[in-house]
C-alpha positions as CSV (number, residue, x, y, z in Angstrom):
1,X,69.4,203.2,64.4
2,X,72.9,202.4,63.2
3,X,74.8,204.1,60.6
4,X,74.0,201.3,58.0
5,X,70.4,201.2,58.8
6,X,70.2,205.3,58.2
7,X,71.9,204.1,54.6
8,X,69.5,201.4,53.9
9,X,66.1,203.3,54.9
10,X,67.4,206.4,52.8
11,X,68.1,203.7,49.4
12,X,66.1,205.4,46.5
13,X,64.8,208.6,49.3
14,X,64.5,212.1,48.0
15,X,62.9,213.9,50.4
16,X,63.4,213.4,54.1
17,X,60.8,214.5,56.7
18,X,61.7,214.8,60.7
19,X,60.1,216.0,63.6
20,X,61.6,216.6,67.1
21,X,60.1,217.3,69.9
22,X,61.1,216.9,74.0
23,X,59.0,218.0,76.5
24,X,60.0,216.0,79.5
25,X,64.2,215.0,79.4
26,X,64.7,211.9,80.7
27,X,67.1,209.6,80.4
28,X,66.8,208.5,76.8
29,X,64.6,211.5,75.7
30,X,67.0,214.3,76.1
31,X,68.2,216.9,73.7
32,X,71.2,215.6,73.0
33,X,69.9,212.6,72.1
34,X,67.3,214.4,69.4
35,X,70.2,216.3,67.9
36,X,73.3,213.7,67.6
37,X,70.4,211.2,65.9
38,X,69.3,214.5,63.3
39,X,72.6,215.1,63.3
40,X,73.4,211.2,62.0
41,X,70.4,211.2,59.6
42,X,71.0,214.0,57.7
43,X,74.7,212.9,57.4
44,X,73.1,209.7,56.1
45,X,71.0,211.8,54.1
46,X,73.5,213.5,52.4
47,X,75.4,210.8,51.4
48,X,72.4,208.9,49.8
49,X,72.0,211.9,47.5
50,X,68.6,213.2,49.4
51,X,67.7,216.5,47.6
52,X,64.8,218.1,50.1
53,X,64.8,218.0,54.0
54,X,62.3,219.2,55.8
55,X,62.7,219.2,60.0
56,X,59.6,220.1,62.4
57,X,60.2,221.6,65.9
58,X,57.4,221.6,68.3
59,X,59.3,223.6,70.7
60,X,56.6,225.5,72.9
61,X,54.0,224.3,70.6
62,X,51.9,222.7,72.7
63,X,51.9,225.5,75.5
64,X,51.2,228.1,73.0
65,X,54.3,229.5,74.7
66,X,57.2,231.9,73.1
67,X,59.3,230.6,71.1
């Protein structure tokens, strides 16, 4: 999503809600991806005036593994 989209979907938002979660990387699913997109929407968030965030990892979730 572009930068002015982030803007526009955040109008009127006070709370922001986001999951991530890769468990295969591939070409457009890839941890870099994941973060530089968090990283835009909470930038976006920010500026809209956004008072709670909330961000969900599944990291190892679904294996039951360490994490």
């Amino acid at each position: 999503m572009s930068e002015h989209g982030l803007h526009r979907a955040l109008r009127d938002c006070h709370t922001v809600i986001s999951c991530a979660a890769v468990r295969v990387e591939k070409t457009d699913n890839n941890h870099k991806t994941i973060a530089d997109g968090h990283a835009a929407l909470w930038e976006a968030a920010v500026a809209r005036g956004v008072r709670r965030a909330v961000f969900v990892s599944c990291a190892g979730a679904a294996d039951g593994g360490d994490i």
